[in-house]
Structure formats: C-alpha cells, structure tokens
VEXSERO-92163 format. One record per residue: residue in three letters; x, y, z of N, C-alpha, C in turn. Coordinates in steps of 0.05 Angstrom, whole numbers, padded with zeros to 5 digits, always signed. Example, Ala and Ser with C-alpha at 12.3 -4.5 7.8 and 13.67 -1.06 7.14 Angstrom:
ALA+00264-00114+00156+00246-00090+00156+00264-00066+00156 SER+00257-00045+00142+00273-00021+00143+00258+00001+00157 
//
This chain:
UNK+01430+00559-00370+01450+00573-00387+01475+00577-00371 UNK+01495+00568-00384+01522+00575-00364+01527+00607-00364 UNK+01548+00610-00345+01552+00635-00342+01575+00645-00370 UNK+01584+00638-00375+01615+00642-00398+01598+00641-00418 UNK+01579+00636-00426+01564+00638-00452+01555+00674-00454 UNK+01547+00688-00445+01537+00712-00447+01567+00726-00448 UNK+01594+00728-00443+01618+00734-00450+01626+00731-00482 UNK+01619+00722-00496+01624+00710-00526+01612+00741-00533 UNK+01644+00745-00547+01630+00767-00569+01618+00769-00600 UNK+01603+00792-00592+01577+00791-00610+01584+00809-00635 UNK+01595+00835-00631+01603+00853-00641+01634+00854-00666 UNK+01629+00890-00669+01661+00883-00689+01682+00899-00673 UNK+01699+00888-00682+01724+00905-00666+01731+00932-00684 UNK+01745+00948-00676+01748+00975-00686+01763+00971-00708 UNK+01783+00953-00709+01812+00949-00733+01779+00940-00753 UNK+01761+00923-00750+01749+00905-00766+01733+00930-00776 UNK+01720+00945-00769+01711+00963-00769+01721+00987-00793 UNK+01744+00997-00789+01755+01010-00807+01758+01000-00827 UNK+01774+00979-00826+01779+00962-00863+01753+00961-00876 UNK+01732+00952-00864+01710+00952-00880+01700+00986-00891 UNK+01698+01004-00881+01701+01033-00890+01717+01038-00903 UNK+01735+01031-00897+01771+01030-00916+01762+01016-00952 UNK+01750+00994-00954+01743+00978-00973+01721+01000-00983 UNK+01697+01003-00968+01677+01012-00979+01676+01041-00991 UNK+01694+01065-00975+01707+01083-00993+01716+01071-01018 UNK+01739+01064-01021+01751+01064-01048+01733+01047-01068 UNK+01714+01035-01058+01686+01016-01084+01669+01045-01096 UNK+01665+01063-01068+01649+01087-01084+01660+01106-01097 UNK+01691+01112-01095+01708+01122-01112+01708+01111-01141 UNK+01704+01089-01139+01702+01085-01167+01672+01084-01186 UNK+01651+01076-01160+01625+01075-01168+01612+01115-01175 UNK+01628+01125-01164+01613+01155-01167+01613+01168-01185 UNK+01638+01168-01204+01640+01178-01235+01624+01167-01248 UNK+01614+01140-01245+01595+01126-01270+01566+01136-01254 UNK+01563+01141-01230+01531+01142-01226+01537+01167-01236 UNK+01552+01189-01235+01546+01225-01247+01542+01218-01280 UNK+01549+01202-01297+01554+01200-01330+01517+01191-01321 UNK+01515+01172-01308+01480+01161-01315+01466+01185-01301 UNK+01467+01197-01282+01456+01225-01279+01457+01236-01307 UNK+01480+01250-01311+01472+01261-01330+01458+01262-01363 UNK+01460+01229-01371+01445+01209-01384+01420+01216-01389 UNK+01417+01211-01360+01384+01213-01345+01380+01236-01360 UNK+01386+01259-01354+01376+01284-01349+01364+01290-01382 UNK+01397+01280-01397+01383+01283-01421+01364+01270-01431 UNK+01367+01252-01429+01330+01227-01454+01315+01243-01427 UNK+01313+01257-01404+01283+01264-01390+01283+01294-01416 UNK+01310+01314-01421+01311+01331-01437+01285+01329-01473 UNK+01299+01311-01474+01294+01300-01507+01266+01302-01498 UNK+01250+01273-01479+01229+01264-01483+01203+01289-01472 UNK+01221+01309-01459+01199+01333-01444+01193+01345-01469 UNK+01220+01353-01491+01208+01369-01520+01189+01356-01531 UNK+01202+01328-01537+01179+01311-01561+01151+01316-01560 UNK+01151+01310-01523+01124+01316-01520+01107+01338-01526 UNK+01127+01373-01512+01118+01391-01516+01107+01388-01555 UNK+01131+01374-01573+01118+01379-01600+01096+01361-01612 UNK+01092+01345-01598+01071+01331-01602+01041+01340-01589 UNK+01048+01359-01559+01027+01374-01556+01013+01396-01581 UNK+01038+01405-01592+01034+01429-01602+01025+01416-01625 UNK+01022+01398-01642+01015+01386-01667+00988+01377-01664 UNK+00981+01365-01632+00955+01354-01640+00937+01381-01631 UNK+00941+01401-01609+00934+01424-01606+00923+01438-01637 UNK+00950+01437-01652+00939+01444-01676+00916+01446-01694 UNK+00915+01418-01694+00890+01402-01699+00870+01407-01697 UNK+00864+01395-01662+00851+01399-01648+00835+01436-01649 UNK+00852+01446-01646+00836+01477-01645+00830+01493-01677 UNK+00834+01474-01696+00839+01473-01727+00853+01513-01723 UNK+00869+01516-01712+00885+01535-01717+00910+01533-01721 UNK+00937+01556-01716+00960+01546-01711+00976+01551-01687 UNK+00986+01530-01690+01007+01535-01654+01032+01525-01658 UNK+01042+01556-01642+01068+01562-01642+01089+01544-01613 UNK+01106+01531-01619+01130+01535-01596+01156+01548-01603 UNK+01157+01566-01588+01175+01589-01585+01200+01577-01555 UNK+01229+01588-01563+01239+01593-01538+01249+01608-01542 UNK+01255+01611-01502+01247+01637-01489+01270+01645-01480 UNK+01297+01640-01494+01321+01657-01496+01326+01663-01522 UNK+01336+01687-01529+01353+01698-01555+01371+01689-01564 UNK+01383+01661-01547+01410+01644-01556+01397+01619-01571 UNK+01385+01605-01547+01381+01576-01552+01357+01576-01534 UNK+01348+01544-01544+01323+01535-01524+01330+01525-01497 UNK+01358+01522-01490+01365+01518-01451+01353+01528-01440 UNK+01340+01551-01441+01319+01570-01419+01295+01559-01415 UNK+01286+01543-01434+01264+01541-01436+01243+01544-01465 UNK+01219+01539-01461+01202+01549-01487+01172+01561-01478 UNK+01163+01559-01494+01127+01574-01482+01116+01565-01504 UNK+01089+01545-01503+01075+01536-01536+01054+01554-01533 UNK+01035+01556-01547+01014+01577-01547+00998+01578-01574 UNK+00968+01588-01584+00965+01588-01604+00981+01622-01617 UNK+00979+01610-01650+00988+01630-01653+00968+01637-01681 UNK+00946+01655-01678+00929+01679-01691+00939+01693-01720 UNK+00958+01706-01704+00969+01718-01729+01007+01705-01739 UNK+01008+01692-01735+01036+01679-01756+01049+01683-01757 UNK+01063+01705-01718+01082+01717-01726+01102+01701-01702 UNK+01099+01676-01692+01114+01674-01671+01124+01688-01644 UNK+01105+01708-01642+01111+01718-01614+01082+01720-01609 UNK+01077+01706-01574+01047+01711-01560+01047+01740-01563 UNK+01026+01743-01572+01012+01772-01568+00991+01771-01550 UNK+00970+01790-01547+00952+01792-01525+00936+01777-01548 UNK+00915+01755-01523+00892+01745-01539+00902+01717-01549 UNK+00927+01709-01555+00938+01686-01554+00936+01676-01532 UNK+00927+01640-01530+00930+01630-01505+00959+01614-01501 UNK+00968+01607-01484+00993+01598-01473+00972+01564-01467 UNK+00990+01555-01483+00977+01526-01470+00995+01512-01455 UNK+01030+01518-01453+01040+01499-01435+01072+01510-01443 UNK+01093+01508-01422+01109+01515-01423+01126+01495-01411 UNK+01152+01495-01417+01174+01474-01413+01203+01489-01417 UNK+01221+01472-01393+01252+01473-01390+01262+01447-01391 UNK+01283+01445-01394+01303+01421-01400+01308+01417-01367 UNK+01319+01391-01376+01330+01370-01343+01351+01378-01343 UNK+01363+01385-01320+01385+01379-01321+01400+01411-01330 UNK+01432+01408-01333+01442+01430-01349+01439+01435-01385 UNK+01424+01410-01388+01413+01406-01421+01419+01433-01441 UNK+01440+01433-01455+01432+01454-01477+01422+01444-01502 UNK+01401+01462-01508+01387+01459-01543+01397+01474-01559 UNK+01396+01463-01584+01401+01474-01608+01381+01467-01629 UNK+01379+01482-01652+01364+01478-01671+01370+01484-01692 UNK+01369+01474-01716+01384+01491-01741+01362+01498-01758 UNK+01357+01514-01780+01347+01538-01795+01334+01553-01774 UNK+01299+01549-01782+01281+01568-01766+01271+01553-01743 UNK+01279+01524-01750+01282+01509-01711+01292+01519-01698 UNK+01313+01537-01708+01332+01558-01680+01311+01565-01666 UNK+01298+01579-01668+01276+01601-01662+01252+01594-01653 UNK+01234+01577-01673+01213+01571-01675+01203+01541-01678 UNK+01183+01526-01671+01171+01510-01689+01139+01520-01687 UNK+01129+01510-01707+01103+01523-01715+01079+01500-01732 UNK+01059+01495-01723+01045+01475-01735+01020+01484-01742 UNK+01014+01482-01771+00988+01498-01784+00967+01471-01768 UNK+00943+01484-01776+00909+01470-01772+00916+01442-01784 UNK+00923+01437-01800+00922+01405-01812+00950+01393-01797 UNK+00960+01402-01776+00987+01384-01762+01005+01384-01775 UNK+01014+01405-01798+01038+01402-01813+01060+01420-01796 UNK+01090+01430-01796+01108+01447-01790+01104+01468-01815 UNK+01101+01483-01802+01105+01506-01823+01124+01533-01812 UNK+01132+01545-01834+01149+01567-01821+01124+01596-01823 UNK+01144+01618-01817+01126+01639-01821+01097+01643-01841 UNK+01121+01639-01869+01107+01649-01889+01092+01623-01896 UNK+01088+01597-01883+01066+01579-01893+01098+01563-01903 UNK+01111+01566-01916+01129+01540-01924+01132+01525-01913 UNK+01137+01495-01924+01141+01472-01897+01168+01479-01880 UNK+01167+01463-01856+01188+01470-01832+01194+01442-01825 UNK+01224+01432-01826+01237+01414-01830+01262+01409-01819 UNK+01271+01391-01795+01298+01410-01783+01309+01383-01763 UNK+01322+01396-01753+01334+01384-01728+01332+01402-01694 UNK+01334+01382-01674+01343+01399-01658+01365+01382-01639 UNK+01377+01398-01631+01401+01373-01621+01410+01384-01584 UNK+01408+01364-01573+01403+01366-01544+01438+01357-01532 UNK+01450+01373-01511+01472+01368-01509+01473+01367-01479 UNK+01499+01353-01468+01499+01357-01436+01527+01366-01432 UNK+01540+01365-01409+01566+01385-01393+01588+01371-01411 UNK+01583+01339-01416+01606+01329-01415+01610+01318-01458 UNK+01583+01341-01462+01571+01331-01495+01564+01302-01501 UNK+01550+01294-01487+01529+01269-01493+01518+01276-01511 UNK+01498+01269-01527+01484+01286-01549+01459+01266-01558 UNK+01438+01278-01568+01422+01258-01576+01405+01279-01598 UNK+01399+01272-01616+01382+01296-01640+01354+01289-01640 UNK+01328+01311-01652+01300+01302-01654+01301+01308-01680 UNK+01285+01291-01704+01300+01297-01725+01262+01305-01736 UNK+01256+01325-01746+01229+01325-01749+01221+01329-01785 UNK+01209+01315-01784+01209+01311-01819+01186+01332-01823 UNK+01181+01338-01858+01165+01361-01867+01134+01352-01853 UNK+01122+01320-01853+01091+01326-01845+01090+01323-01808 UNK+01116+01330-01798+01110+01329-01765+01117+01309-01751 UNK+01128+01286-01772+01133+01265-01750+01169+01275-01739 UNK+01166+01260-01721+01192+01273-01708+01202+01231-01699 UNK+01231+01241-01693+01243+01214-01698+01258+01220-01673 UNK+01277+01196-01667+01303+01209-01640+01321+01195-01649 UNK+01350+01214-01652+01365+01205-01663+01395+01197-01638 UNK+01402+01177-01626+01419+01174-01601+01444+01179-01610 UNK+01452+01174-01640+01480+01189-01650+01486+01204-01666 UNK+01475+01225-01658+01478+01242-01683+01508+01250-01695 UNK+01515+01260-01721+01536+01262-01732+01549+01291-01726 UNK+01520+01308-01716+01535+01337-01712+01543+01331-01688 UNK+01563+01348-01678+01577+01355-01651+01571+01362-01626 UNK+01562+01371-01607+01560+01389-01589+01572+01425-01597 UNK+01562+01441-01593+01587+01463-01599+01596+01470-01576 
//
C-alpha cells in the first residue's frame, strides 16, 4: 500500500457540513406543521373510535346482563373529561351504590365532545340493546368530536343502536 493513499480524505468539511443542516432545517420547517395537523388527526379518529367502542360496550353489556347500562360523562359541560359506563338499576343515570362500573374512558388528545338532546348528558341502553332515555323513550342523537384547530368528525346513532361515523359533518365546532 503506498504511503499517500491513507492521506485521501474520508470525511466532511465544516462549510459541507453546515449547508447540509442549513437544507435540513428549512425541509423540517416546512415538514412540522403538517406532522402537528396528522397528530392532531390522529388524536381524533383514536377520540371517535375509543367512544364507539365504549358504546358498543355498553349495548352488548346491555344485553348481555339483560339489564340496563348507562354511559354517563363526567363533566357538567361536555364529555372532554371523560365518561364512566356502568349498569344502571334504577333509570336514573347516576351510579348509585350497588351499580357496577364496567369501564371508563377519556378522549385523545385535547378532543372536545359534544352531544345534542339527552346525548348531552347521557346515553343509555335498555336489556334488548335499544337507546333509551330516562323515561323508556327511544334515544336518538348525535355526538360530535372536535379538535384545537376544529377538525370535526360526528357518531351519528340511530333509534335501534347502530351508530355510524360521520367524517363531515354539517354542524360546526363551537
């Protein structure tokens, strides 16, 4: 091996060095706004698909225990806090003692919920897997899932329980 062969450089020089950081900054400047929109994306369909489930727990629960079960959430505003499903004995939407808690859930993310009539509040599924409200009438509604920047996506749940997903819904964010 000659000697002037191990002299040949291998490396980068400092100028070569910067431009490439120089380039690779301003690619993530532009790449970083779109990965936060798919973060937040994310957050919601994980939002949407954690309820569906919780309501599909609570319907076959129903069933299953041929009683009725309640999902309740667990702020006085909206469902963003969270919810608590549980059976529910006496038909009044709040666990009392003796009710069991079967499973509880929060949204991804900064996710806010909404719901309109007695979906604000409540959903509720008699022994045969139907929605029902307090007094036994059917329960029929929407609930509509929002993020920081109002992405939006609706669960649209029809009178015998099936529930649908709606990716554009027509209402707003508020």
């Amino acid at each position: 091996m000659p000697r002037f062969a191990s002299l040949i450089p291998t490396g980068f020089t400092l100028l070569e060095l910067l431009v490439s950081m120089a380039i690779l900054g301003i690619l993530l400047g532009f790449a970083l706004p779109s990965f936060q929109t798919l973060l937040e994306r994310m957050a919601l369909s994980a939002s949407v698909q954690k309820f569906n489930a919780h309501l599909a727990l609570a319907r076959n629960s129903a069933i299953m225990r041929n009683q009725r079960v309640t999902l309740v959430r667990l702020s006085s505003t909206d469902w963003s806090q969270g919810w608590v499903l549980f059976t529910d004995a006496n038909h009044n939407a709040v666990q009392d003692i003796g009710e069991n808690l079967l499973a509880q859930g929060e949204p991804s993310g900064s996710t806010r919920i909404y719901g309109n009539g007695q979906m604000a509040q409540y959903v509720s599924f008699d022994a045969l897997g139907q929605p029902v409200q307090l007094n036994g009438a059917f329960l029929a509604g929407t609930m509509l899932f929002c993020t920081q920047h109002n992405y939006a996506q609706t669960l649209v749940m029809s009178r015998t329980g099936r529930v649908r997903l709606d990716k554009s819904p027509t209402k707003p964010c508020p």
